[in-house]
N, C-alpha and C positions, 0 to 999 in steps of 0.2 A: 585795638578792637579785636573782638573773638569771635571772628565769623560763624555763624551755624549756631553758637549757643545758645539760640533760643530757636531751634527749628519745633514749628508743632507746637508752637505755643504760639496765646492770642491776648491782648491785654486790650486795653480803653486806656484811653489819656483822655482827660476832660482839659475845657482850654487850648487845645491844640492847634489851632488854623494857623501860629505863628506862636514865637519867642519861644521861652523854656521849652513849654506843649510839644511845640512843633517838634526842636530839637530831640526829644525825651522818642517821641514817634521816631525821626528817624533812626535813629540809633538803636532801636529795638525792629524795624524794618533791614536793616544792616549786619544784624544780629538774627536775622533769621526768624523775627515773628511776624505774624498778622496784625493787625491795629484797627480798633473801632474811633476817630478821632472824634470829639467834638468843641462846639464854639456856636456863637451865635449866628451867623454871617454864614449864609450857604456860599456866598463866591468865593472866601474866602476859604470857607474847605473846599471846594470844589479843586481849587488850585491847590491847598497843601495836598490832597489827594493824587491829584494827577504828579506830582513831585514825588510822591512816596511810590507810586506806581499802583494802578488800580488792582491788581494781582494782590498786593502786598496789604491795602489799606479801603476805607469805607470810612463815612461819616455820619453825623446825624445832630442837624441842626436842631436849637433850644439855648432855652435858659439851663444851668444849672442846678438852680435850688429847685427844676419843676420836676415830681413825679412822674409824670407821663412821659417826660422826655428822658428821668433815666430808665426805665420801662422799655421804650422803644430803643436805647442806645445797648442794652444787655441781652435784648433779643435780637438785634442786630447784629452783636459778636456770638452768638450759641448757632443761628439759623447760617450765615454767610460763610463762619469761620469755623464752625465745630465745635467751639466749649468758651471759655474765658479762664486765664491764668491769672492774670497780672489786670491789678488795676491801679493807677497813677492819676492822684490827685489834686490838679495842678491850677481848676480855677480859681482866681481869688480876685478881688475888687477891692478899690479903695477910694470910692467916693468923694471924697471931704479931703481938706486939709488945713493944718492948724489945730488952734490949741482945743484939746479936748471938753474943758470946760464951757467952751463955747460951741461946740458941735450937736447939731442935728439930731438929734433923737431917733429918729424914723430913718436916716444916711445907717445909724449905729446899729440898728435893728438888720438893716439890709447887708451891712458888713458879715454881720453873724451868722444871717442865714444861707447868704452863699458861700461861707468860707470855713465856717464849721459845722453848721448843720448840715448842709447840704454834701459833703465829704462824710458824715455820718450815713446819709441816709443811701450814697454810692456805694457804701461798705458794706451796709446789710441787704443790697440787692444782690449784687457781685455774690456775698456771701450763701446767700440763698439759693441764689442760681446756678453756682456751679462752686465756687470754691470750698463751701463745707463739704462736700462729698470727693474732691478731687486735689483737694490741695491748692496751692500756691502764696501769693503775693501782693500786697499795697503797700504804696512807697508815697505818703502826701508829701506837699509841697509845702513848707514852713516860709519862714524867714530869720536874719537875726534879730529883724524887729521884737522877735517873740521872745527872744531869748534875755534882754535889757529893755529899759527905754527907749523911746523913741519919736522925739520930740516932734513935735507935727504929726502924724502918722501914729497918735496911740491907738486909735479903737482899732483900726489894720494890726499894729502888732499885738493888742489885746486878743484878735481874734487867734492871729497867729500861735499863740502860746498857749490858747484853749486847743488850736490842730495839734500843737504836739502833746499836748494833757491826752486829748483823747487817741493819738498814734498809741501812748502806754497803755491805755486804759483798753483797747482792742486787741494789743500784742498779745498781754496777758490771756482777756477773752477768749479768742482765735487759737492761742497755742496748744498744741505743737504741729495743726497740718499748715496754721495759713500763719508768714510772717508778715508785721506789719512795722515798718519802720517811717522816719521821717527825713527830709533835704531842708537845712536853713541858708540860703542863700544869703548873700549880699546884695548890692545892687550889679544886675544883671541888663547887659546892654539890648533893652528889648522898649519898644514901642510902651508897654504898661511905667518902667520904670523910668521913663524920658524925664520928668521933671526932675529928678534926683541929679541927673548931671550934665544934661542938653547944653551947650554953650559955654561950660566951663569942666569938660568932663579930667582934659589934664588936671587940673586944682584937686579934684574930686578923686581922680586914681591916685595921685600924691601921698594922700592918707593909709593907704595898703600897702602893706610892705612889700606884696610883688610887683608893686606900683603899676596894675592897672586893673580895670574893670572886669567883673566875670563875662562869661558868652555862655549863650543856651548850652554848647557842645560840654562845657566844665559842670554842668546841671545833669545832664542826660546823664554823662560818663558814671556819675556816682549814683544817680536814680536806677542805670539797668545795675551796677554791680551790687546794688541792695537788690533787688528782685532776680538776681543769679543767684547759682548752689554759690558760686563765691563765696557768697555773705549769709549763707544755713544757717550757720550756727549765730546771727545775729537777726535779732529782732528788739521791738521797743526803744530802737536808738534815735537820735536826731542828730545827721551828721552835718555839721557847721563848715560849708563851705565859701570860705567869705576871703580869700585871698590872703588872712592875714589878720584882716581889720579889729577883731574882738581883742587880738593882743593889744592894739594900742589903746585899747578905751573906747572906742570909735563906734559907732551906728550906723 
């Protein structure tokens, strides 16, 4: 951990009231920033806030994919905290499960528009707001769904692989003040991703060669050091942190 290095900086986490979100906040509060957190569930930021320390952190209850609510969450970080550096893109949903032939049309509709439109549309407020003139940083939140197949969970990884389409497609955009990179996870021990391995998660970590599950904190660690000078000279990546798993074949 590298205390201070982000002193005087202020970023947004969308998703944040728990799992990856949460973790990505602290560690960027630990680090020395400010943080605008959001999620739908005001108690539940209420309490990731009080955790981060109200000094350090601020919320703002909504949907994601709503206008107004990212509106109110970018004038949230410019009036409370002074600017916005850093934005981390970490909502995603995943509705449905099973084979895609048979899925919901309107579940599919809904997948996309909070997971990659809605990550679009975080990008060019951020951008407007303060990052075109000041520089900085967005770090979305992938998967390796996005990366292969991914059997039960296609339109999830279909979206996912449109977030890292358009991570490049903004790098480019963006460059050379704002870098834009991407995080593809594994399955990460967090309340969203419980059906993947609840009840049999030894079986499930078996499959990785470091033989076992990711945690928020191995999410955070790679999400701040893309959005640190660290990682300057890197933009347009999608860095696959997945324990291992991709070498075997594995989803």
């Amino acid at each position: 951990m590298t205390k201070g290095r982000f002193a005087g900086k202020v970023a947004i986490v969308t998703g944040a009231s728990r799992g990856i979100g949460l973790g990505v906040a602290q560690r960027l509060v630990a680090d020395g920033a400010k943080v605008v957190i959001t999620a739908r569930k005001t108690e539940a930021l209420e309490a990731a806030v009080a955790e981060l320390g109200p000094d350090n952190a601020a919320y703002v209850a909504g949907a994601a994919d709503d206008a107004a609510h990212q509106d109110e969450t970018i004038a949230k970080a410019v009036e409370q905290f002074g600017g916005l550096d850093f934005l981390v893109n970490n909502t995603g949903i995943n509705p449905t499960y099973g084979p895609m032939i048979e899925m919901d049309l309107n579940a599919g509709r809904k997948i996309f528009e909070v997971n990659v439109l809605a990550a679009v549309s975080w990008a060019q407020k951020a951008y407007n707001a303060s990052l075109k003139d000041h520089g900085g940083a967005i770090v979305n939140i992938a998967s390796v769904a996005g990366l292969k197949p991914a059997p039960m969970i296609g339109m999830y990884g279909a979206s996912k692989a449109a977030v890292i389409h358009v991570t490049q497609e903004l790098s480019l955009e963006l460059a050379p003040n704002v870098r834009v990179n991407a995080v593809a996870p594994a399955v990460v021990k967090t309340r969203f991703a419980g059906a993947l391995y609840e009840g049999r998660e030894e079986e499930v970590a078996a499959a990785y060669p470091l033989k076992r599950l990711g945690l928020p904190e191995d999410i955070a660690g790679v999400t701040t050091f893309l959005l640190s000078q660290d990682a300057a000279w890197v933009t347009g990546q999608c860095l696959t942190v997945d324990g291992g798993l991709l070498l075997t074949g594995g989803v």
